[in-house]
C-alpha positions as CSV (number, residue, x, y, z in Angstrom):
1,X,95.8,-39.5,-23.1
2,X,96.8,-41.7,-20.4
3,X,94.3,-43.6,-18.7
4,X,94.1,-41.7,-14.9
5,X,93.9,-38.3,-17.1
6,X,90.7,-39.7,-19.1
7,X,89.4,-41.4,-15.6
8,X,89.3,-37.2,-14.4
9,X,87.8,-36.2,-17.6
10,X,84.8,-38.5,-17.3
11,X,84.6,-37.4,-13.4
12,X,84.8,-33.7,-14.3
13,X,82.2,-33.9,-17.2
14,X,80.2,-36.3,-14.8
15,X,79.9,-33.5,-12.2
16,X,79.5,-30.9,-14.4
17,X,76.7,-32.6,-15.5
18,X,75.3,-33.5,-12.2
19,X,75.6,-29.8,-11.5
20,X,72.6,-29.1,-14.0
21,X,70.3,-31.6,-11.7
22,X,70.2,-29.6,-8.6
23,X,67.5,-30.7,-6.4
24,X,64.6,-27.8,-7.2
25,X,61.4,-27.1,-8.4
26,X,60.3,-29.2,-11.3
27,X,59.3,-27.1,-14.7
28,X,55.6,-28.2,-14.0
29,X,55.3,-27.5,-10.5
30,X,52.9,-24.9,-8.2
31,X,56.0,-23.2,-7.4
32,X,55.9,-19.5,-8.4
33,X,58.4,-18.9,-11.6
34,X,60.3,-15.9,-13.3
35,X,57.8,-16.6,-16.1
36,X,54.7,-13.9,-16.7
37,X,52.2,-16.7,-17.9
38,X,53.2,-19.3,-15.5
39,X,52.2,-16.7,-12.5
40,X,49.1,-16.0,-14.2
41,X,48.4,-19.6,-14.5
42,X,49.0,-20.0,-10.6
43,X,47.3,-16.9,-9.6
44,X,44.2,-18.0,-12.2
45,X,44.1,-21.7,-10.3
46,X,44.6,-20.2,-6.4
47,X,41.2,-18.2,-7.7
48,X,39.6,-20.6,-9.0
49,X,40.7,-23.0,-6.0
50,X,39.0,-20.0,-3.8
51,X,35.7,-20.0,-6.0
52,X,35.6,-23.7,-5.8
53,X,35.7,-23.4,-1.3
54,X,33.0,-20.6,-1.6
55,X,30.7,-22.4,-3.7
56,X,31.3,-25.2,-2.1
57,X,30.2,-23.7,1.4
58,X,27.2,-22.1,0.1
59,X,27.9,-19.0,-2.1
60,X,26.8,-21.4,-5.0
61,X,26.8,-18.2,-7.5
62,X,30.1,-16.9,-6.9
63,X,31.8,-15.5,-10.4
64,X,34.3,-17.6,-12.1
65,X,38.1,-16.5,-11.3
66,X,39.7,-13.9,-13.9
67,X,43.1,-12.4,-14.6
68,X,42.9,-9.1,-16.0
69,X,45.3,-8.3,-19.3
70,X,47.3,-6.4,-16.1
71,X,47.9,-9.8,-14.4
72,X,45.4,-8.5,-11.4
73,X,42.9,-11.4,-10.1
74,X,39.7,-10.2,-10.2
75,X,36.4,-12.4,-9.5
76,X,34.0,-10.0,-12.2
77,X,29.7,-10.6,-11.4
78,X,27.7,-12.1,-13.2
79,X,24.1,-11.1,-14.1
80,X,24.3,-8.6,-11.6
81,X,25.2,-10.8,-8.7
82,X,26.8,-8.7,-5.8
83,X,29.0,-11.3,-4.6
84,X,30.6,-9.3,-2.2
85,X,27.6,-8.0,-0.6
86,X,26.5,-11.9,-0.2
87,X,29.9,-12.9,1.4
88,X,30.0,-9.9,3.7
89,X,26.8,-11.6,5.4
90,X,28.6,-15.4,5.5
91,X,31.8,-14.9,7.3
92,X,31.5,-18.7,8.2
93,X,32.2,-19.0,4.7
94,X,34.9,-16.6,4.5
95,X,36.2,-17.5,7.2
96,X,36.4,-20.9,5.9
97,X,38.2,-20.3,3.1
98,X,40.7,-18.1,4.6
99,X,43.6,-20.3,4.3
100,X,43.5,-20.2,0.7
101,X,43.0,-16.4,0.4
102,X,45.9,-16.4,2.7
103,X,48.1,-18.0,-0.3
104,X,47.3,-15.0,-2.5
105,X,50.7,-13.3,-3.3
106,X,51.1,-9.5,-1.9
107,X,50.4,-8.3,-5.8
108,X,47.6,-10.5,-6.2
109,X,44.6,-7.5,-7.1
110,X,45.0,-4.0,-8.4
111,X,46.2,-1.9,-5.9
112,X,43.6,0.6,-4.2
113,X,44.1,4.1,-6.4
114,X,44.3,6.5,-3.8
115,X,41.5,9.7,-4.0
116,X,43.1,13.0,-5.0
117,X,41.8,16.5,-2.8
118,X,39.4,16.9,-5.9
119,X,38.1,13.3,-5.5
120,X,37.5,14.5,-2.1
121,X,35.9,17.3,-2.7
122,X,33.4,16.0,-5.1
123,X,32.6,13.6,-2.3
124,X,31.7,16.2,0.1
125,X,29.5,17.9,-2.6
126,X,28.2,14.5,-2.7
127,X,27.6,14.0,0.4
128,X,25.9,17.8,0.7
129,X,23.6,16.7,-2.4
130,X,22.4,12.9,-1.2
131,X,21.2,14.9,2.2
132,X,19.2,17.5,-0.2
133,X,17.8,14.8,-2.2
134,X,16.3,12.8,0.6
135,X,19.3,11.5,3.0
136,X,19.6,14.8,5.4
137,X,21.6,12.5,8.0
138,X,24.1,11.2,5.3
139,X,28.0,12.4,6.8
140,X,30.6,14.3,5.1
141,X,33.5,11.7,3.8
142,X,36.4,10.6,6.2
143,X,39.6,11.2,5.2
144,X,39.4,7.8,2.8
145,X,36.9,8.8,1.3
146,X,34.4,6.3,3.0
147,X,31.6,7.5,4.6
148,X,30.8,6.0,8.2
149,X,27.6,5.7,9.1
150,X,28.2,3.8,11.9
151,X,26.2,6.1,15.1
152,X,24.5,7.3,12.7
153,X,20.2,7.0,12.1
154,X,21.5,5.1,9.1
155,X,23.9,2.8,10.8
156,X,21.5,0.2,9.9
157,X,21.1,0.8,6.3
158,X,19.2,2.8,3.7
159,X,16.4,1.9,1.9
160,X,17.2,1.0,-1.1
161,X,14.6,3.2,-3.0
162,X,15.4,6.3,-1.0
163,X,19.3,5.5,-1.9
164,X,18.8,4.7,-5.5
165,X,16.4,8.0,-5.6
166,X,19.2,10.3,-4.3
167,X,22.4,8.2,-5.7
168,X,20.6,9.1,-9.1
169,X,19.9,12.8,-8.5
170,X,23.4,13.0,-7.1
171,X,25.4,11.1,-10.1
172,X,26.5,14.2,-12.2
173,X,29.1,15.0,-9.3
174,X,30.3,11.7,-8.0
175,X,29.4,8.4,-10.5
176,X,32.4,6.3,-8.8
177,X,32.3,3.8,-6.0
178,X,31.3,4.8,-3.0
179,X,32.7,3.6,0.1
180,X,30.1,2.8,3.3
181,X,31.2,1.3,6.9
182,X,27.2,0.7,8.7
183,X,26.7,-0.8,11.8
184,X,25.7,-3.6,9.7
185,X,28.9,-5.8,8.2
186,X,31.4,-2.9,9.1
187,X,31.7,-1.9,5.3
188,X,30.4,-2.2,1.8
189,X,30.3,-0.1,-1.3
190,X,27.5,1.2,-3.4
């Protein structure tokens, strides 16, 4: 092999070697990968990141960040702790950490089943039993599902023994979440 032959050799391998070092993400970086455990990883730490900015701003009891077997993020109470109804009265403190629940990717929490006619159905009956058993001005469900209360005598809320009185009597025909939108915090579920 003459000499200018090998010098070509060395600067094809050379470059096909430099090919291989592309600038790019590094194997241990925050940059989202093809791999399954590496976005649970991230999506694990951006909820634990969020946890972290709510506790830190006062919501000092907020559950520890989960990733269901189904890859969703999900943020489970704890001793009974409604955490969403605490945060719906602190939007300084959601609003606060927005900018990381902004970084959540678009497949971030199980997506929102939507209600069949017979889920609707059984809401309406639902509805017609919780004004028998002591609610009469509870509404008929929107088209969601939800129920607005919002113009409503109970815009402002139920008592809570009056709910938990007719919620019980009514729990043979619906036992799912149910959706409310008050005058209150604009929404909430029961």
């Amino acid at each position: 092999m003459t000499r200018s032959r090998s010098i070509v050799l060395f600067v094809l391998l050379l470059a096909a070697g430099l090919a291989g070092c592309q600038p790019g993400p590094a194997s241990g970086s925050a940059a989202p990968s093809a791999s399954p455990s590496a976005n649970r990883q991230q999506l694990l730490a951006l909820g634990q990141e969020w946890v972290q900015c709510m506790r830190d701003k006062g919501l000092t009891r907020m559950p520890d960040a989960q990733v269901t077997e189904d890859g969703y993020l999900s943020f489970p109470p704890e001793d009974g702790y409604n955490w969403k109804e605490d945060a719906s009265k602190h939007e300084d403190i959601i609003e606060a950490c927005k900018a990381i629940e902004d970084r959540y990717p678009p497949n971030a929490f199980r997506p929102k089943q939507a209600l069949t006619a017979d889920d609707l159905r059984k809401l309406g009956e639902y509805a017609e039993c919780l004004r028998t058993n002591g609610i009469p001005a509870w509404p008929d469900p929107s088209a969601d599902g939800s129920f607005d209360l919002r113009g409503t005598t109970l815009a402002n809320g139920v008592p809570g023994a009056v709910m938990d009185k007719a919620a019980d009597a009514c729990r043979s025909i619906w036992s799912g979440n149910v959706a409310v939108q008050d005058g209150r915090n604009g929404g909430g579920k029961k």
